[in-house]
C-alpha positions in Angstrom: -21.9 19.4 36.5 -18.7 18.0 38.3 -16.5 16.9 35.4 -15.6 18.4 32.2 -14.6 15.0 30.4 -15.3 11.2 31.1 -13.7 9.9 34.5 -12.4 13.0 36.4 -13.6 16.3 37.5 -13.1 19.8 36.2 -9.8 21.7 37.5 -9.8 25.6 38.4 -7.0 27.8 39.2 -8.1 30.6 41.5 -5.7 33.2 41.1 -6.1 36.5 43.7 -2.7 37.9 45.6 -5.4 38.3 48.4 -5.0 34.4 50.2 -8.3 34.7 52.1 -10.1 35.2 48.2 -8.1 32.6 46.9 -9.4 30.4 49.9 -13.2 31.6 49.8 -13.8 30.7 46.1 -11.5 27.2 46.7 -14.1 26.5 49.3 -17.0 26.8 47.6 -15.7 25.3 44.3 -14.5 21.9 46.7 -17.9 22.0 48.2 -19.2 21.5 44.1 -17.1 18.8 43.6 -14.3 20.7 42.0 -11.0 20.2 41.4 -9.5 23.4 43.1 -5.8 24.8 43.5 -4.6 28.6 43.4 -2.1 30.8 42.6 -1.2 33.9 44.6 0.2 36.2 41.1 0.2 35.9 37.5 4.0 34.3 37.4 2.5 31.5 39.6 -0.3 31.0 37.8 1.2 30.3 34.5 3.4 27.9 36.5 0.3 26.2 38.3 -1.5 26.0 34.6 1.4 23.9 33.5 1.7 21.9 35.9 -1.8 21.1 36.6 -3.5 21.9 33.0 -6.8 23.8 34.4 -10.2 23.5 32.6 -10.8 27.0 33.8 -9.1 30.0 35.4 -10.6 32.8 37.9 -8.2 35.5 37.9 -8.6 38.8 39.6 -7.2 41.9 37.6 -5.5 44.0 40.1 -2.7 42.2 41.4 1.1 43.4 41.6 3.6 42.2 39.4 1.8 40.6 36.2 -1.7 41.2 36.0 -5.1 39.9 35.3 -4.5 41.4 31.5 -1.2 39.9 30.8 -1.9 36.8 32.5 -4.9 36.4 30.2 -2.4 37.6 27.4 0.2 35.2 27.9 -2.1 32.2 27.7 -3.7 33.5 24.7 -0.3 33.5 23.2 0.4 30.1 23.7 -0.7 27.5 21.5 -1.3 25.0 24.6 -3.7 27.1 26.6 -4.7 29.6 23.4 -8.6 28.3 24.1 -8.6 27.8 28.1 -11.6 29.6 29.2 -10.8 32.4 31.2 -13.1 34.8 34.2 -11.6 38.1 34.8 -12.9 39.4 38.2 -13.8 43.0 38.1 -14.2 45.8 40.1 -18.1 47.2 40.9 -20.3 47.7 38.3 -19.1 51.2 37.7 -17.1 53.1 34.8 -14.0 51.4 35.6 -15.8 48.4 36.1 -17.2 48.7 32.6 -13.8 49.7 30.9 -12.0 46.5 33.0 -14.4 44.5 30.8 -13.6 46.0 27.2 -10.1 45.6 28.1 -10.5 41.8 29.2 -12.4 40.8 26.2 -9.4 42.6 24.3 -7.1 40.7 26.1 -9.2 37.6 25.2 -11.0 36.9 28.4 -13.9 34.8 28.2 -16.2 35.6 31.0 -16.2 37.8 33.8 -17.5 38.1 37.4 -18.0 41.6 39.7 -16.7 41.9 42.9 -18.2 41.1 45.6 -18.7 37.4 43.8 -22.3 36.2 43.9 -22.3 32.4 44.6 -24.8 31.3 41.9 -23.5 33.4 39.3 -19.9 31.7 39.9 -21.4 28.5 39.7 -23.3 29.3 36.7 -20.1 30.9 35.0 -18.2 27.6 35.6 -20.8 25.4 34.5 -21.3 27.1 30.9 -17.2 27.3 30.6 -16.8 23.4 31.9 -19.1 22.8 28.8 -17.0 25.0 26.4 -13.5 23.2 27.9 -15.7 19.7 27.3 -16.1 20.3 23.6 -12.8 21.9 23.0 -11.1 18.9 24.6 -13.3 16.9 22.3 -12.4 18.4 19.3 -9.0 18.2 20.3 -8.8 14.8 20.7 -11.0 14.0 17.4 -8.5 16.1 15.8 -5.4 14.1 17.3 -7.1 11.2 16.4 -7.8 11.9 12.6 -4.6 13.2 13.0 -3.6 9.7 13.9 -5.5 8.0 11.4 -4.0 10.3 9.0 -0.8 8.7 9.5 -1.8 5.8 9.9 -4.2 5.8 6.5 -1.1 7.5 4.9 1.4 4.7 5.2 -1.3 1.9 4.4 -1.4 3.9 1.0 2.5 3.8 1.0 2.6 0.3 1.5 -0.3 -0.6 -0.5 1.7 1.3 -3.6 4.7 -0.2 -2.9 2.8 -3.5 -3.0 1.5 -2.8 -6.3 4.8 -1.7 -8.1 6.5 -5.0 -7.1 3.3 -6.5 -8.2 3.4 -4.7 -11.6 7.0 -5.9 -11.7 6.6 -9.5 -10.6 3.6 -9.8 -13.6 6.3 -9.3 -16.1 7.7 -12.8 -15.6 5.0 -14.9 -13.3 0.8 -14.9 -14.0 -0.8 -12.7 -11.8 -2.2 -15.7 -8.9 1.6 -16.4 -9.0 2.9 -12.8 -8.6 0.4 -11.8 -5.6 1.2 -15.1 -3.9 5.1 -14.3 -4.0 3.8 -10.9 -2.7 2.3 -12.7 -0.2 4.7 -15.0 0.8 7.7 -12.8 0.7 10.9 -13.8 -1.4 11.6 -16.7 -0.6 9.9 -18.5 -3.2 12.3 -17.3 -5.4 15.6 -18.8 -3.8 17.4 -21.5 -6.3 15.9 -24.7 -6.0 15.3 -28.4 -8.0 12.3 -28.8 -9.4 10.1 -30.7 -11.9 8.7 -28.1 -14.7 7.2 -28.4 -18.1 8.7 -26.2 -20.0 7.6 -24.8 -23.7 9.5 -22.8 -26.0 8.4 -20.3 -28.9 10.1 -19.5 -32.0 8.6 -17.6 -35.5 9.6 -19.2 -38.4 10.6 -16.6 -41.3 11.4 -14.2 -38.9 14.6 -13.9 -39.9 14.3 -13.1 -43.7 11.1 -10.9 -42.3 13.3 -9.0 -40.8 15.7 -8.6 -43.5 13.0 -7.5 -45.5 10.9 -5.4 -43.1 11.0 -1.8 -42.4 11.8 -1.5 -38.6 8.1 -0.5 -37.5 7.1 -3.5 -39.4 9.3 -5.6 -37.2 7.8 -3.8 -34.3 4.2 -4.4 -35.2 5.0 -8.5 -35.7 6.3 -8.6 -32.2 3.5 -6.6 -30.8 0.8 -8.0 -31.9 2.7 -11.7 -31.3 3.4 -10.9 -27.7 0.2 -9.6 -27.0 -1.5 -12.5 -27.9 1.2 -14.9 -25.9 0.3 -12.7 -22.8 -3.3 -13.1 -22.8 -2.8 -17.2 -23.3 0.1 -17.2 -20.9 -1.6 -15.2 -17.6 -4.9 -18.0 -18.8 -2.8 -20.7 -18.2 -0.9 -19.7 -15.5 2.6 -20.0 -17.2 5.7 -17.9 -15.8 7.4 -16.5 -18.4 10.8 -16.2 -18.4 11.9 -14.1 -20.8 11.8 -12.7 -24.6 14.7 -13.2 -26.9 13.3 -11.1 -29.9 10.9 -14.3 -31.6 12.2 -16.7 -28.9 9.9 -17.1 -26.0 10.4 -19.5 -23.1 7.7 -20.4 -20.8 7.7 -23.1 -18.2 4.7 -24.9 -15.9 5.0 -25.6 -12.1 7.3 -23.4 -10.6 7.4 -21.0 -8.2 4.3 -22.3 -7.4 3.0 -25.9 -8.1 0.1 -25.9 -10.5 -1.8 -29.5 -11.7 -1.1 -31.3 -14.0 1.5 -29.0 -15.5 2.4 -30.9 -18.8 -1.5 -30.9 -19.7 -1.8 -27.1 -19.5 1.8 -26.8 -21.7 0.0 -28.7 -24.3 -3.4 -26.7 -24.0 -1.7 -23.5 -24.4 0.3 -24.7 -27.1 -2.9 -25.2 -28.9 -4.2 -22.2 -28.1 -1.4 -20.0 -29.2 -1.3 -21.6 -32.7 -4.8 -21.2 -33.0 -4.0 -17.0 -31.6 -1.5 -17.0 -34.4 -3.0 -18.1 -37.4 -5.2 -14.9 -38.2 -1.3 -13.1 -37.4 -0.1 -15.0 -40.4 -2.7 -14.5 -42.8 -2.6 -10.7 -42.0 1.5 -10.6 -42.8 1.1 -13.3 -45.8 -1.5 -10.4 -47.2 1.4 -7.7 -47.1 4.0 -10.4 -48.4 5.6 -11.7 -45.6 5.3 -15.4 -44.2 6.1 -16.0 -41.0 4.4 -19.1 -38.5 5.1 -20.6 -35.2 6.8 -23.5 -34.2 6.4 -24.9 -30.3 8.7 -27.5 -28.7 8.0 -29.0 -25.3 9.8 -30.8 -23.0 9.5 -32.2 -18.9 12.0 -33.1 -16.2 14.0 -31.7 -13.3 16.0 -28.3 -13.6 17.4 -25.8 -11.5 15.1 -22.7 -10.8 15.8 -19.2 -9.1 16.6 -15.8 -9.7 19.8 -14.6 -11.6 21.5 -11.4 -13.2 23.0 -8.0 -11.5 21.8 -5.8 -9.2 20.6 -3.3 -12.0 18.8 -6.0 -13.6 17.3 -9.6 -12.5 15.4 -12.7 -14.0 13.8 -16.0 -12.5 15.1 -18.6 -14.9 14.9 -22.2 -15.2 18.4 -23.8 -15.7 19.2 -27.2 -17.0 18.4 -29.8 -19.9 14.6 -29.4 -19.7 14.6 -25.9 -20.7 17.3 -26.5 -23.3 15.3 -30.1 -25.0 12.6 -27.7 -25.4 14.1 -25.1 -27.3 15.8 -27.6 -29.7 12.4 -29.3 -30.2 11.3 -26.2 -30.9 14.1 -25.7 -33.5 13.3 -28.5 -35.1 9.6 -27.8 -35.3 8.0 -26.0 -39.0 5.4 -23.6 -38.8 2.4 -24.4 -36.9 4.0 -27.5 -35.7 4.0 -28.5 -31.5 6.9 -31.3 -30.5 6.8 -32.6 -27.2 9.2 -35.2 -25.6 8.7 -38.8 -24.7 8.1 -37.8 -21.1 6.0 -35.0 -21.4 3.8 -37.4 -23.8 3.2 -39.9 -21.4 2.2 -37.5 -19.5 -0.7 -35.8 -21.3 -1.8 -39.6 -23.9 -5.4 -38.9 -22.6 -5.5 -35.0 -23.6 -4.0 -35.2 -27.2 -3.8 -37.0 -29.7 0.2 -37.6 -31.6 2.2 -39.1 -33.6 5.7 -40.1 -33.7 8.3 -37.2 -35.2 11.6 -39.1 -34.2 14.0 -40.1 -32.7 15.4 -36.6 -33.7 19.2 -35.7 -33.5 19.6 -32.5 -31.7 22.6 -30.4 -31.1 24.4 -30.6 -27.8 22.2 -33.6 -27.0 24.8 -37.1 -27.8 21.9 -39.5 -28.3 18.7 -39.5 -30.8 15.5 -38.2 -28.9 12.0 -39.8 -28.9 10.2 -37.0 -29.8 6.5 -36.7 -30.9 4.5 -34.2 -33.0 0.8 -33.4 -31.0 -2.5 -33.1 -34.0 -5.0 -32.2 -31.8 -6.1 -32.4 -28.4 -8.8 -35.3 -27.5 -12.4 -34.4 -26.5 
């Protein structure tokens, strides 16, 4: 065995303060295949193993100055070289020879060899410590990199949750397709823009005298179980919401993202939250209160983008669409949808209507068309 790891071969310090020892073993290492250099006393050798990071050390005990022992002590105590195999070289197999060991393996020598060296038992030695060094360096570097992919695995998870609260916090005013594609995309979907929208706006009717009447949780439980059901129908339909105003809901169709055929799915999910609100009413009418929903709809240009404070933000639409809408809505009963003249010609092959105007509406100087939808068309 000539190499301790993949593309280079194993490193040993010989370290003896006799040169001619230093140079026999060198030889015969070299002649292996062995990367050899030595060291002539323990101060050198600690400078040689940083310099050249050994896979093994030979060091003899009995040298001036610093030891075998507390050469073999200081790289046990640091953390770098802590597991470098070490080979005391001992005296003869005698009393002191045997005590040189029990104070080696104390010291935290790993192997040792007798003086004089036998050849084959050297290179056997080196062989089985090359092996150790091997898996040591390979646990070391499996630890680095798990280590590694700690780190790494660590801040995908950061990222990932960071992800998911702007996620959680973009599904409070878009549907979810909508939200993970501004994700996605990044903010700029969200800058002001022009853009043509279908926009539908919700309002209770009898709210207000509920209210008056109703004991607080009461009020609570209406909205609850009202808002609930406008979430389900909204996320189906892929409507951004823009925002609650107690009963008053606005939602609006084609923006951020462009959907088809956005007045068609206004009117589809106008049907649908009537129909989600019925078995509401009846439930309230049963504890004496009447309360029903009225949906106006309207479709045209209007400004779009993000507005508020720093502390608190919303994506809004802007404009005359969004206000039509809510005055249809106003003038809507209970369980009644009114849609404009454009938004009708729009959607004439989904639902069926009839004339509800023109309708005077405040802010708004001239009469509207304005048309009240039945039912939508098979």
């Amino acid at each position: 065995m000539a190499a301790p790891g993949a593309g280079r071969r194993g490193r040993i310090l010989v370290v003896d303060d006799q040169r001619a020892n230093v140079e026999m073993l060198s030889e015969l290492l070299r002649s292996r295949g062995y990367d050899v250099f030595g060291a002539y006393d323990g101060e050198e050798a600690l400078q040689r193993v940083a310099e050249h990071s050994p896979d093994v050390v030979i060091s003899d005990i009995r040298m001036p100055g610093m030891d075998g022992y507390e050469l073999c002590q200081r790289l046990r105590e640091d953390p770098a070289t802590a597991l470098l195999p070490i080979v005391l070289v001992t005296s003869l197999e005698d009393r002191d020879g045997h005590d040189e060991r029990v104070k080696g393996i104390e010291y935290g020598a790993d192997d040792f060899l007798t003086k004089p060296v036998r050849y084959a038992e050297l290179f056997a030695r080196v062989r089985s410590l090359l092996r150790v060094k091997l898996l040591q360096d390979e646990v070391r570097r499996q630890t680095e990199e798990l280590r590694r992919w700690n780190e790494t695995l660590e801040q995908r998870v950061r990222e990932q949750v960071a992800a998911i609260d702007r996620l959680a916090q973009m599904k409070r005013f878009f549907s979810p397709p909508v939200a993970e594609a501004i994700i996605a995309g990044g903010a700029e979907v969200l800058e002001p823009h022009r853009r043509e929208i279908t926009a539908v706006f919700l309002d209770l009717r009898g709210f207000t005298a509920f209210t008056d009447r109703a004991a607080p949780e009461e009020v609570m439980d209406l909205l609850g179980a009202y808002h609930e059901a406008l979430g389900r129908i909204v996320d189906r339909y892929a409507g951004t919401l823009e925002h609650f105003a107690g009963d008053g809901v606005m939602i609006f169709f084609n923006d951020p993202l462009p959907v088809d055929r956005p007045a068609a799915r206004a009117v589809r999910m106008a049907f649908d939250l009537q129909q989600a609100f019925v078995p509401i009413a009846q439930a309230w009418k049963l504890r004496g209160h009447t309360v029903a929903l009225g949906i106006g709809i309207a479709q045209g240009e209007a400004t779009l983008g993000v507005i508020g404070f720093e502390q608190r933000w919303e994506y809004a639409a802007i404009g005359a669409v969004p206000n039509l809408a809510a005055r249809l809505c106003g003038q809507a009963r209970g369980g009644e949808i009114l849609i404009d003249a454009v938004t009708y010609a729009d959607v004439g092959d989904v639902v069926e209507a009839e004339a509800a105007g023109p309708l005077s509406l405040r802010g708004i100087t001239q009469p509207m068309p304005a048309f009240r939808l039945l039912r939508l068309k098979k």
